[in-house]
C-alpha positions in Angstrom: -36.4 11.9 34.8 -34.3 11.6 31.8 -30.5 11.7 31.2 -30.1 13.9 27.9 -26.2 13.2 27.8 -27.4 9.4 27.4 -26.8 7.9 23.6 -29.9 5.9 23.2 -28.8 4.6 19.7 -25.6 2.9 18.5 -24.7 2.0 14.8 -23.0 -0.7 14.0 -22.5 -1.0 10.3 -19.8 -4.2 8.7 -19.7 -3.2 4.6 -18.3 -5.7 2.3 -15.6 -4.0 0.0 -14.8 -7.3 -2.0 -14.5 -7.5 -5.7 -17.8 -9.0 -6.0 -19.0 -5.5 -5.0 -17.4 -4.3 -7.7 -20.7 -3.9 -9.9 -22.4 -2.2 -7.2 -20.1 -0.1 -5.9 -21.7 3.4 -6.9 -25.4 2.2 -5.4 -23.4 1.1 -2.3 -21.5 4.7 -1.9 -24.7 6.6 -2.5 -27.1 4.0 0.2 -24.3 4.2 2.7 -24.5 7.9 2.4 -28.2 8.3 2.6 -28.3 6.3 5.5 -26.1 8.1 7.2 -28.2 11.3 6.5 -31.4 9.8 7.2 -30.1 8.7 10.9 -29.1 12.4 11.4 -32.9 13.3 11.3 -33.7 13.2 15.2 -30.8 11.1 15.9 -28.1 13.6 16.8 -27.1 12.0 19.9 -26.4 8.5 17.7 -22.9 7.1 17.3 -22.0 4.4 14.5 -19.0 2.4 14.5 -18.6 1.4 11.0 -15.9 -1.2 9.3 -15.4 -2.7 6.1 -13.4 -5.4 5.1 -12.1 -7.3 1.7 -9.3 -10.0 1.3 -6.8 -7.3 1.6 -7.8 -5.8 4.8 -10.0 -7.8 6.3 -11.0 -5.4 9.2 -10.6 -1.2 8.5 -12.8 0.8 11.2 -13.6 4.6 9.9 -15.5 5.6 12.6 -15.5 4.0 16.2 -18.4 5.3 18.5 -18.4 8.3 16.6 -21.1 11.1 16.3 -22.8 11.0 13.2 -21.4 14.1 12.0 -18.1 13.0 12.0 -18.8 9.2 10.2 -16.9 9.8 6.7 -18.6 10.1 3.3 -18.2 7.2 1.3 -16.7 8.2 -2.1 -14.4 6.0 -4.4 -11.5 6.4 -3.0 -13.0 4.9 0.4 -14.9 2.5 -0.7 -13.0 0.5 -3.3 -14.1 -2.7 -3.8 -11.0 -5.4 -4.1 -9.8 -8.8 -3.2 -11.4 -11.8 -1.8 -14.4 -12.1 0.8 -12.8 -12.8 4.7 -15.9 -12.1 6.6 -15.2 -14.6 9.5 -11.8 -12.6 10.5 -14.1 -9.1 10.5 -16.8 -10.1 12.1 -14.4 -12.4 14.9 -12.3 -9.1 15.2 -15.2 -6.9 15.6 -16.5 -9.2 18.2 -13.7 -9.8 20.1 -12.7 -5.6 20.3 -10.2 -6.0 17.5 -6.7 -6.6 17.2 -5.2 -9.3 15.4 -7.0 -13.2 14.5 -5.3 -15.3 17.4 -8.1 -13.1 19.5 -10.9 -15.2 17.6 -12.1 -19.2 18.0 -9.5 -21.0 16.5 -12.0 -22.2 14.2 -12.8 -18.9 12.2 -9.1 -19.0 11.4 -8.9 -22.8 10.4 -11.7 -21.8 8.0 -9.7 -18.7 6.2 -6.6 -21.1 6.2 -8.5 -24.0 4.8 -9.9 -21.7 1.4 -6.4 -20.7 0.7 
């Protein structure tokens, strides 16, 4: 027998915003967003959880266990590339169900104190 209220897929999608992303950012926005459309294709009962991260916020969810329906568009004023690269502190915070770095091994933050 099968459950049909059962999510049998989950998303999980960490984008880099950084300024080195700067040169790609329009093939980023327009991948993202066929991605996301190509998933909807006999995936309705998928939910992403979907972050990015750059040295100015180094862990912004958009969507959290969401149905894909309601995972934003990327466009340019979401995904604008900026700042340095602190992907130990998003992928720690991710990890660890989010909330601030004292969460996370103390030495993912030794490492982001040691580049400063």
């Amino acid at each position: 027998m099968t459950n049909s209220s059962t999510t049998n897929l989950h998303i999980y999608f960490l984008l880099d915003r950084s300024g080195s992303m700067t040169s790609v950012a329009s093939n980023v926005i327009g991948g993202f967003n066929s991605f996301v459309a190509s998933q909807k294709t006999g995936g309705e009962d998928a939910l992403m959880t979907f972050a990015q991260f750059d040295g100015e916020k180094s862990h912004e969810v958009l969507a959290n266990a969401a149905a894909l329906d309601a995972v934003p568009r990327l466009d340019e004023t979401v995904f604008l590339p900026r700042g340095g690269t602190p992907p130990y502190d998003a992928r720690c915070r991710w990890r660890f169900g989010g909330g601030d770095a004292s969460a996370c091994p103390s030495t993912t933050r030794r490492r982001r104190r040691d580049r400063s």
